[in-house]
C-alpha positions in Angstrom: 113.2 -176.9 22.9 114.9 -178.9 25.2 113.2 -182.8 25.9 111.9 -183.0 29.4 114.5 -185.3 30.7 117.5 -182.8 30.1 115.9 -179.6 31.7 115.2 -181.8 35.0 118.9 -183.0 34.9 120.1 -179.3 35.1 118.3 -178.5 37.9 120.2 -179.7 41.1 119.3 -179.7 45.0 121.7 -178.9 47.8 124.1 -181.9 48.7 124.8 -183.4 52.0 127.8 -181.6 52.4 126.3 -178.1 52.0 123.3 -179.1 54.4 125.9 -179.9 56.8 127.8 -176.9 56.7 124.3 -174.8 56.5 123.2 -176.2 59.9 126.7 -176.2 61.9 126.5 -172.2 60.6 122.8 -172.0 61.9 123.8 -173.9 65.1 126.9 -171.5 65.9 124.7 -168.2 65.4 121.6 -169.6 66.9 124.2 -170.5 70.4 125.9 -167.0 69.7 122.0 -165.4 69.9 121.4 -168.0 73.0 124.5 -167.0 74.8 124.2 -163.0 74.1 120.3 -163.2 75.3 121.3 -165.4 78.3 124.1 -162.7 79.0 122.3 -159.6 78.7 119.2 -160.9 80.9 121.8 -161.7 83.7 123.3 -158.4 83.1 119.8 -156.9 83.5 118.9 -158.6 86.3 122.0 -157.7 88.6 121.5 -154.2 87.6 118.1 -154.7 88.9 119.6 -156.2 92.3 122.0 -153.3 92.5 119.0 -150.1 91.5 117.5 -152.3 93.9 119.6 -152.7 96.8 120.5 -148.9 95.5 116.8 -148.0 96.6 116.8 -150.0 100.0 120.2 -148.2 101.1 118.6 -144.3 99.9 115.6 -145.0 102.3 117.4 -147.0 105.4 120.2 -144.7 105.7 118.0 -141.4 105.1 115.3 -142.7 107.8 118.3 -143.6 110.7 119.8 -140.1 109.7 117.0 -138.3 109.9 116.1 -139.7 113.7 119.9 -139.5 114.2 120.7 -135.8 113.5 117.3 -134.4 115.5 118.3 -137.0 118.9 117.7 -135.1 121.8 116.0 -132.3 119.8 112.9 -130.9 122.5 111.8 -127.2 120.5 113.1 -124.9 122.2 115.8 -125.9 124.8 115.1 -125.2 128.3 116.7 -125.2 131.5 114.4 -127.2 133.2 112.7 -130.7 132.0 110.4 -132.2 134.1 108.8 -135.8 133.5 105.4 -136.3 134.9 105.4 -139.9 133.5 105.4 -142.7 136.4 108.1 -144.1 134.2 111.1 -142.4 133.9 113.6 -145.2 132.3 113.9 -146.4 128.5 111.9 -144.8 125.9 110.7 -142.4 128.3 113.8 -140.9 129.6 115.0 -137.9 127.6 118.5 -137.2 129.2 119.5 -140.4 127.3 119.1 -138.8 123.9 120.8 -141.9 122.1 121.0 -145.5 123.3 123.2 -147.7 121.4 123.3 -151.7 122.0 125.7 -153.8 120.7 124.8 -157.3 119.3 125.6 -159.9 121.3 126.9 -158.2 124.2 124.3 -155.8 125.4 121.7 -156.6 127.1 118.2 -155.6 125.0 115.2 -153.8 126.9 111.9 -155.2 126.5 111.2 -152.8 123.6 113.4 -155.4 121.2 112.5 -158.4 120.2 114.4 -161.5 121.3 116.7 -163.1 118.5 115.1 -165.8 116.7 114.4 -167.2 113.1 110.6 -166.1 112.7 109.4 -162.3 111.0 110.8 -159.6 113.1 112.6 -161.3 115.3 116.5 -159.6 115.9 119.5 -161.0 113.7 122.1 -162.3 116.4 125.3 -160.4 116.3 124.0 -157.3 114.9 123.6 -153.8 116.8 121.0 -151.6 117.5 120.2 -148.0 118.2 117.6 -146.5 120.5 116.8 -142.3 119.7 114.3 -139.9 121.9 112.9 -136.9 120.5 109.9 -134.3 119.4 108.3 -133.8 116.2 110.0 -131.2 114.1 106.8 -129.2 114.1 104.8 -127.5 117.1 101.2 -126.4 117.6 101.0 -123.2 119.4 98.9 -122.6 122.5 96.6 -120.0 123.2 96.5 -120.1 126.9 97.1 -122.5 129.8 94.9 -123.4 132.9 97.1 -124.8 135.4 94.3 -125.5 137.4 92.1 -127.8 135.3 95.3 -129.1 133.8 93.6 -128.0 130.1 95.8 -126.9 127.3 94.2 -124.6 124.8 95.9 -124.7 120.7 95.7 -122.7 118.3 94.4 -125.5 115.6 91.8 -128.1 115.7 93.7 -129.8 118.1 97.0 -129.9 115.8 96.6 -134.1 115.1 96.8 -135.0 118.0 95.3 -137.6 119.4 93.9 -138.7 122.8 96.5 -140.6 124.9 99.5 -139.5 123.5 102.5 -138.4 125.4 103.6 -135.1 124.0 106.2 -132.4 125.7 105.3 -128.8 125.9 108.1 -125.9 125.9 108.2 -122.2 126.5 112.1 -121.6 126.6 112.0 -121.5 130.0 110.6 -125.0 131.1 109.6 -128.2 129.3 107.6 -130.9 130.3 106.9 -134.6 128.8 102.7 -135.9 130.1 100.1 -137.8 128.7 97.2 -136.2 127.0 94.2 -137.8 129.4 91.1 -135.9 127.7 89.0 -135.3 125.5 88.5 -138.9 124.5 87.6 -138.0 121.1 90.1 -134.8 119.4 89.5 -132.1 118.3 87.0 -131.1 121.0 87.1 -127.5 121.7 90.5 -127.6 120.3 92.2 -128.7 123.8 93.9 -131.0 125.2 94.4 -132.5 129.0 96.8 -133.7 131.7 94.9 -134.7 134.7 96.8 -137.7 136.9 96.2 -140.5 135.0 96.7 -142.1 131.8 93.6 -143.7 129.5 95.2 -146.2 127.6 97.8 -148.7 128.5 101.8 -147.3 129.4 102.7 -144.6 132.0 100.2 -142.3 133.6 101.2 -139.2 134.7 101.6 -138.7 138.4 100.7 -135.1 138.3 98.4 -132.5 136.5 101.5 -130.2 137.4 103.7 -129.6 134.9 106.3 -127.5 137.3 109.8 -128.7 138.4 110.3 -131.3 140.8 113.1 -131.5 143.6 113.2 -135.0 144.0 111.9 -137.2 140.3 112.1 -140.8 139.6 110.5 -143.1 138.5 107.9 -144.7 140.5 105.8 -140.8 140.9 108.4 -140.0 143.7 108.4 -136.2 144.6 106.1 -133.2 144.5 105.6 -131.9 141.0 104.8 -128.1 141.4 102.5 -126.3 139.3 103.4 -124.5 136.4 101.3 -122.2 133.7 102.8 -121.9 129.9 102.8 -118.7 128.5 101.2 -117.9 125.1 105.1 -118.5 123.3 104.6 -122.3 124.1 104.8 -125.1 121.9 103.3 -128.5 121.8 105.6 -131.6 120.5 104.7 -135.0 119.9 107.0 -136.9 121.8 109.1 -139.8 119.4 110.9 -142.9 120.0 112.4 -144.3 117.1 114.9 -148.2 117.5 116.2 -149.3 114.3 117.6 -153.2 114.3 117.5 -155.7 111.9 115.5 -158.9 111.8 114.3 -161.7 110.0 112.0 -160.6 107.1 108.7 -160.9 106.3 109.6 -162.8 102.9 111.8 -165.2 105.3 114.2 -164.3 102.0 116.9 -162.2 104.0 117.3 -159.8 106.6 115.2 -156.2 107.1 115.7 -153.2 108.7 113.3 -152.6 111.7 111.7 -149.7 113.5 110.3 -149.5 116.7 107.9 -146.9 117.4 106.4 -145.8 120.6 102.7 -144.9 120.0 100.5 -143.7 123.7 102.4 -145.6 126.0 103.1 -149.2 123.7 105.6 -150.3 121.6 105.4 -152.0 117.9 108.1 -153.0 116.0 107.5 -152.6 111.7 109.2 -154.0 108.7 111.1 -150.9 106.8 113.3 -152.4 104.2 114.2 -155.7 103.1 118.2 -156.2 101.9 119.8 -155.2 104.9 122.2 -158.0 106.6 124.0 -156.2 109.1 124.0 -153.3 111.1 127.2 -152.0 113.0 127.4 -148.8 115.0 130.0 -147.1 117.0 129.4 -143.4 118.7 131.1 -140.3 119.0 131.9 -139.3 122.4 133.6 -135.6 123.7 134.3 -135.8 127.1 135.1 -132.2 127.0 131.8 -131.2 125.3 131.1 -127.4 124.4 130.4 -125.2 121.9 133.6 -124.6 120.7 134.3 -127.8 120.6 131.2 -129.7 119.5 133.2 -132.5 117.7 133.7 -136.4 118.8 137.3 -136.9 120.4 136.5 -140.8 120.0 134.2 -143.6 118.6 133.2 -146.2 121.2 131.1 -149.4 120.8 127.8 -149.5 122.7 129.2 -151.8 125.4 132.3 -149.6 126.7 130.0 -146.2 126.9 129.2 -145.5 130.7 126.5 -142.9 132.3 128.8 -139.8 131.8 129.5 -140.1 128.4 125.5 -140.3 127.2 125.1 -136.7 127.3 128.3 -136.2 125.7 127.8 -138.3 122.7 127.7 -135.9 119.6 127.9 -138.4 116.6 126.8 -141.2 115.6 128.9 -143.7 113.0 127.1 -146.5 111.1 127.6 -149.4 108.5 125.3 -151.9 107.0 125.4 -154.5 104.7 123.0 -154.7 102.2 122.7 -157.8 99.6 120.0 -158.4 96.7 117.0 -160.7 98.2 117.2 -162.6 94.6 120.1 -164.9 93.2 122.0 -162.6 90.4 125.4 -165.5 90.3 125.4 -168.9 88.9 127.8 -170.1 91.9 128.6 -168.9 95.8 130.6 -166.9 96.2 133.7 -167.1 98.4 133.2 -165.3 101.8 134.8 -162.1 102.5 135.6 -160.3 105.4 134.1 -156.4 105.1 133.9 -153.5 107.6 131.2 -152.0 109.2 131.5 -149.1 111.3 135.1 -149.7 112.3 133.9 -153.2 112.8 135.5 -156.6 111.0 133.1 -158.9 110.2 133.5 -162.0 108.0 130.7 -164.1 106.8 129.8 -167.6 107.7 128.0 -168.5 104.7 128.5 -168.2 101.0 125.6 -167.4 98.7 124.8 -166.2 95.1 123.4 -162.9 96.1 124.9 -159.6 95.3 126.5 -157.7 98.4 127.0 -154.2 98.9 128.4 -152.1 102.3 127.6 -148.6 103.3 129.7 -146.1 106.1 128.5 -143.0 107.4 128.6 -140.4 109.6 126.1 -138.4 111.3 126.5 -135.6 113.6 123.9 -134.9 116.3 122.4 -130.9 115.4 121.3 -130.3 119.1 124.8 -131.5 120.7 127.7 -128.9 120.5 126.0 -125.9 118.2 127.9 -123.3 117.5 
């Protein structure tokens, strides 16, 4: 048996030197761990700013396509429109399917906000689009007094309410009016257009529903009467402006519609992401339909009267960018292209950035 002192002696610690080495080892996997953890949560978070600004783009580009293709659709097309409306201009004129306004040159209609730096006011610079149409779907009629202006459906008055302004067609004629009556729907499952309006926006100038030889706006003319036949169909009647303005967040930009809703016009928050909005439009000045295709894309401010009707395509571009930092420094500015417009940023930022072009042909303009 060994004496105590001895067996102590054979047991020896680490020295200094190993320590040393032990923690500069420790400290280089410990900052290898750090710097693979920091790099994979800033992967993971600009792959959340792109599924992100990914998600914006899918819903901002299908809801302006979708309003896009259908401008100008009314049911079925007739050869005669007439507008009972007192107002005839803006959102309530339906020969200017499409309205296009370019930032910064146009001159906005009341139905726009001013530019500004508070929610919802318009981004300086940027365009904005204007489209008329009816719902996709129509309630059928059962019959139609001409006399007591009273429209009988074929549903519990097919959702619609009181005091909206809806167009009726039969193939033959169409007409935009205001439902006056019953206050409260469905009642009886009719509606009515007496001379009048409830609520605030245009009345109608007439319970007739017939052509008129001499319309404007302003009730001038005679509106003749007019009884739709059991083929007719009821269509709500939609105004849809997209433009982009300050968010809601006050982090970035939005995309903005404005809807028309019995006679007044409210402007709501869609998307958040998107910087920029650039359109151009697809004129044929030889329009028919076997030849339904654009001959030339124009900018809002160099279209004139003639060439509204002949517009059959719309081109678009936004910029989209994440509303959170995803880079440790700015980056440099670059210039990018929007709709056959060159546009170069004024200010750098860490944000990611993203563009999107399409194309969208009107459906109702040049079928074959």
């Amino acid at each position: 048996m060994l004496p105590i002192q001895a067996h102590f002696k054979k047991r020896k610690g680490f020295t200094l030197v190993e320590l040393m080495v032990s923690l500069v080892i420790s400290s280089i996997i410990m900052l290898g761990v750090a710097s693979l953890y920091s790099s994979s949560r800033k992967g993971q978070k600009t792959n959340e700013s792109l599924a992100r600004i990914q998600e914006n783009l899918r819903f901002a580009a299908d809801m302006m396509t979708r309003d896009i293709r259908m401008a100008g659709y009314a049911g079925c097309r007739s050869s005669s429109t007439t507008n009972v409306l007192e107002d005839t201009t803006g959102p309530y004129d339906f020969d200017k399917h499409i309205t296009g306004f370019e930032g910064g040159v146009s001159t906005f209609p009341s139905q726009f906000p001013a530019t500004g730096s508070n929610p919802g006011d318009r981004v300086a610079g940027t365009d904005a689009i204007a489209v008329l149409r009816v719902s996709s779907t129509g309630c059928k009629i059962v019959s139609h007094t001409a006399a007591s202006a009273t429209i009988f459906l074929d549903a519990a008055a097919c959702d619609i309410e009181a005091d909206e302004i809806l167009a009726i067609t039969d193939c033959s004629q169409s007409s935009i009016f205001r439902v006056t009556g019953p206050a409260s729907l469905p009642a009886g499952n009719k509606i009515v257009h007496n001379t009048g309006a409830v609520g605030a926006g245009p009345k109608n100038c007439s319970k007739n529903l017939g052509p008129n030889a001499t319309p404007g706006t302003g009730c001038t003319g005679t509106f003749t009467s007019y009884t739709f036949n059991q083929d007719a169909r009821v269509h709500k009647y939609i105004m849809h402006g997209f433009y982009i303005g300050e968010s809601t967040s006050g982090l970035t930009k939005s995309l903005y519609v404005v809807n028309l809703d019995k006679g007044v016009t409210s402007a709501t928050e869609l998307v958040e992401g998107i910087e920029d909005l650039q359109i151009t439009y697809g004129v044929n000045p030889n329009l028919s339909l076997t030849d339904p295709f654009p001959v030339r894309f124009v900018k809002a401010s160099d279209i004139v009267a003639a060439d509204i009707p002949k517009i059959v395509a719309v081109k678009f571009g936004m910029l989209l960018a994440s509303v959170e930092d995803t880079k440790t420094t700015p980056s440099i500015p670059k210039p990018y292209t929007l709709s056959d417009t060159n546009v170069t940023p004024t200010v750098a930022d860490r944000r990611l950035h993203f563009t999107y072009n399409t194309t969208v042909k009107i459906r109702n303009k040049g079928i074959r």
